[in-house]
N, C-alpha and C positions, 0 to 999 in steps of 0.2 A: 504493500500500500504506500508507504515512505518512499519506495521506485517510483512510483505512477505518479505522487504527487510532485518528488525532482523534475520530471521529463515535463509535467504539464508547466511548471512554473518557466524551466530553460525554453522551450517553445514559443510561449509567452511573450518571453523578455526578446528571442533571437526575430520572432518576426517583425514586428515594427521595426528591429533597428535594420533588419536588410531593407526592410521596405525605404524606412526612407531614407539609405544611402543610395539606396537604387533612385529613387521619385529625381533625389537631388540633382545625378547626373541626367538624366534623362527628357526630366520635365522642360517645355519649351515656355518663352514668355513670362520669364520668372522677373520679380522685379533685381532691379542690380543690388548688388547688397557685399558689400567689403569682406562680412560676415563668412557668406557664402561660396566666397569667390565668385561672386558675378558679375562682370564691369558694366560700367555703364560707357555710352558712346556720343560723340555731341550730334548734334543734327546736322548730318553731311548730306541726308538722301537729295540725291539728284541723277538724273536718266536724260543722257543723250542718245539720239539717234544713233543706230550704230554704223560705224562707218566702212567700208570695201575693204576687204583685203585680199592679198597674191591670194590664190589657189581657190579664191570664193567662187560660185555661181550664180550667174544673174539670167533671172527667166525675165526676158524683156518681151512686149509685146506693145505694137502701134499700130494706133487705130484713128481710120481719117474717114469723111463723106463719100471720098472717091473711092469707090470699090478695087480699083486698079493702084494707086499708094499701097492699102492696105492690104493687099495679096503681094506686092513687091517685098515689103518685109517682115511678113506672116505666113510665107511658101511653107504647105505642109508635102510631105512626100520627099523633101529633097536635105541632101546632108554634104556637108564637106564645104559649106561656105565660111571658109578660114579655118585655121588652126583651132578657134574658139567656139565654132558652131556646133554645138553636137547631138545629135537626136537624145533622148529625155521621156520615151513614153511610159519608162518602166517607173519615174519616181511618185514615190507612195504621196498619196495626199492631192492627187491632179489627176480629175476626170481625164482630161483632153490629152491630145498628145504635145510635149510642150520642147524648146529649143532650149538650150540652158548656153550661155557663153562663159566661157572659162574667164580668171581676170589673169592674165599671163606674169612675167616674174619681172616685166616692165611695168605693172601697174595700167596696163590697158588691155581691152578686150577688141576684139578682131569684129568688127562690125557688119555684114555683108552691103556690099556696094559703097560704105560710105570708108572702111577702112580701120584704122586705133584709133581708139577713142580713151583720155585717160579715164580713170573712175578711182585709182584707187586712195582712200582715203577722204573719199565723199561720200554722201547718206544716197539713202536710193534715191530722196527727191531730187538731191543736186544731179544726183547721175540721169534724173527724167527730164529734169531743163534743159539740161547741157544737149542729149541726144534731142530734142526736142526744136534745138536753136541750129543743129547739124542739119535736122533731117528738113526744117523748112527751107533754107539756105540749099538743099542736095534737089530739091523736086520743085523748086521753085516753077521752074520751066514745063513741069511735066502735070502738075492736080494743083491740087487746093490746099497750099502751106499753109494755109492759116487755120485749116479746121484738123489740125493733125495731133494727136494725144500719145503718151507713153507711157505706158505702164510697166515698173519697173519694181522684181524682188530678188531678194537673196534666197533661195534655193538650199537644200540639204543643210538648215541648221541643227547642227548638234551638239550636244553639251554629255562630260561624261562623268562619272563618280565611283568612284570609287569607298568603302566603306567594309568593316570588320562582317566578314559572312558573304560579301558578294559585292561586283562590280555589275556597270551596265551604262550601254550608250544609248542614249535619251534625243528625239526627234522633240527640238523646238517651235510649238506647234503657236507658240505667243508672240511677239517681237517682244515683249516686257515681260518678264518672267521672274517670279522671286525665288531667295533660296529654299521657301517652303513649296511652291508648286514646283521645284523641279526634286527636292525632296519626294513628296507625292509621285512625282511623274516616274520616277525612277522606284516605286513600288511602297515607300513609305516605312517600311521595317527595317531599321537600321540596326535593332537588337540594343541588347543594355548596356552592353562595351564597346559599344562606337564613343570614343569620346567628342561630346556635341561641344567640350570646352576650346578645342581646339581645329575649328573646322579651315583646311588650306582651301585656296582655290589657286591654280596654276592659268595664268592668262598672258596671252602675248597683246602687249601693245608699245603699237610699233614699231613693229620687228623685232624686241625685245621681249624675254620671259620674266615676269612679276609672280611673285607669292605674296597673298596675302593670308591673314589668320582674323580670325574673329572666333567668338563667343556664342554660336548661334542658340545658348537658352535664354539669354538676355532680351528683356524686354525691347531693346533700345534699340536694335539693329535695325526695326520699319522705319526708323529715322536715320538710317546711316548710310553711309557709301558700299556697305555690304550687301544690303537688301535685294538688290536686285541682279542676276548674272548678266551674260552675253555669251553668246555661241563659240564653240570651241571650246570654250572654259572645260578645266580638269578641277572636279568637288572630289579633295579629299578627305577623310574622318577615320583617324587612327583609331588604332586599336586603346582602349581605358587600362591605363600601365596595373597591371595589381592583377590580372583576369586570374580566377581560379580555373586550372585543370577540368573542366566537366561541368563547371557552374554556371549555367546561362539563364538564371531566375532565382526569384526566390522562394519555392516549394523546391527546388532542387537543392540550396542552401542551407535548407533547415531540413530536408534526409539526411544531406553529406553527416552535417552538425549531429542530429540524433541519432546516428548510424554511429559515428564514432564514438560518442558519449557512451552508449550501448555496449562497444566493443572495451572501451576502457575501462566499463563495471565488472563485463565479464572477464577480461584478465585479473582483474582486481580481486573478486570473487572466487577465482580460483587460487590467486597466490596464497589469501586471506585463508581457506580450506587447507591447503599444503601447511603453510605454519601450525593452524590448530594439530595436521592430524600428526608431523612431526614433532607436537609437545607431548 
């Protein structure tokens, strides 16, 4: 009886306290607190357009009055116009069958008829003006420059993460995307040893590779310069230093723990019987 009531009291005491060592790493939106270790972050948020880069793909499409413009650079059935033109029926997310232009490692894309055109380093809108100021200027002679439209996107955005238990490359289905919907989007279960205090993301800008780190339980982040990614982006969330051997919860924690309590009575129990019967 004096056993059962041991086991019920350590039980007791061990679950709240896994629980909320567990809650603390894990829980997201927590206020910041020094206490805690939770930082807090000043208000940085802000979201630019994101701008072209070398190796991007731009599904460009123009559209004019004149039937004949807009079959000149909307040709379906035909491929090999430049370096940069390339057939596209197979990418996920596009009824229609669609042209994608490469952005080459000069920072221009191969245009057909009209030539390089730069882009890199402009939002799509600048890159729909610019082609837009090209293509009335190019058919001046031929339709109606003035009633001519470009519509202009980035193609195959992906973002990738990595995390304790599993990795996965994630289809950018938003232009503005936060760290939690691509959390989400990437399946959402990161498990209880992904440490959320130390989350990297790997970004090139510029031509150069940035790590940053943030805090993603803190409340603070929808106001900060973390909040929100950009494509390509590498989310990584290490492993929580300390992981027990086999322990990936807390019903698993308190067997380990009553399992060995258990085993330490019973050795106990039996040395204790060996002394008696050797007295």
């Amino acid at each position: 009886m004096r056993r059962k009531s041991t086991y019920f009291w350590l039980i007791a005491i061990l679950i709240p306290l896994f629980s909320s060592c567990v809650a603390r790493h894990v829980n997201l939106m927590q206020e910041p607190s020094e206490k805690k270790h939770i930082p807090s972050y000043e208000d940085t948020l802000s979201f630019e357009d994101y701008r072209i880069r070398i190796h991007d793909r731009l599904d460009i499409r123009v559209y004019s009055v004149d039937q004949n413009v807009q079959k000149l650079f909307n040709a379906t059935g035909i491929s090999g116009y430049g370096s940069g033109y390339q057939n596209n029926a197979t990418q996920a997310g596009y009824a229609n069958e669609l042209y994608t232009f490469l952005v080459l490692e000069d920072g221009t894309i191969d245009f057909p008829l009209v030539g390089h055109v730069e882009v890199r380093g402009k939002t799509t809108r600048e890159v729909k003006q610019t082609l837009e100021s090209v293509l009335a200027e190019y058919i001046r002679d031929y339709g109606d420059y003035r009633m001519i439209s470009v519509d202009v996107n980035v193609v195959q955005r992906m973002f990738s993460i990595i995390y304790d238990g599993g990795s996965a490359s994630v289809p950018m289905r938003r232009e503005k995307m936060t760290i939690f919907e691509a959390i989400a989007s990437a399946g959402g279960n990161l498990g209880d040893w992904s440490d959320r205090s130390k989350v990297r993301i790997v970004r090139e800008i510029e031509g150069q590779t940035k790590v940053i780190m943030f805090d993603m339980r803190s409340k603070d982040i929808v106001n900060s310069e973390y909040y929100y990614i950009e494509p390509n982006d590498v989310i990584y969330i290490q492993q929580r230093l300390g992981k027990p051997l086999g322990v990936t919860n807390v019903l698993t924690a308190v067997g380990v723990v009553t399992t060995t309590v258990s085993f330490g009575l019973f050795i106990y129990a039996i040395v204790q019987r060996s002394i008696k019967a050797a007295k």
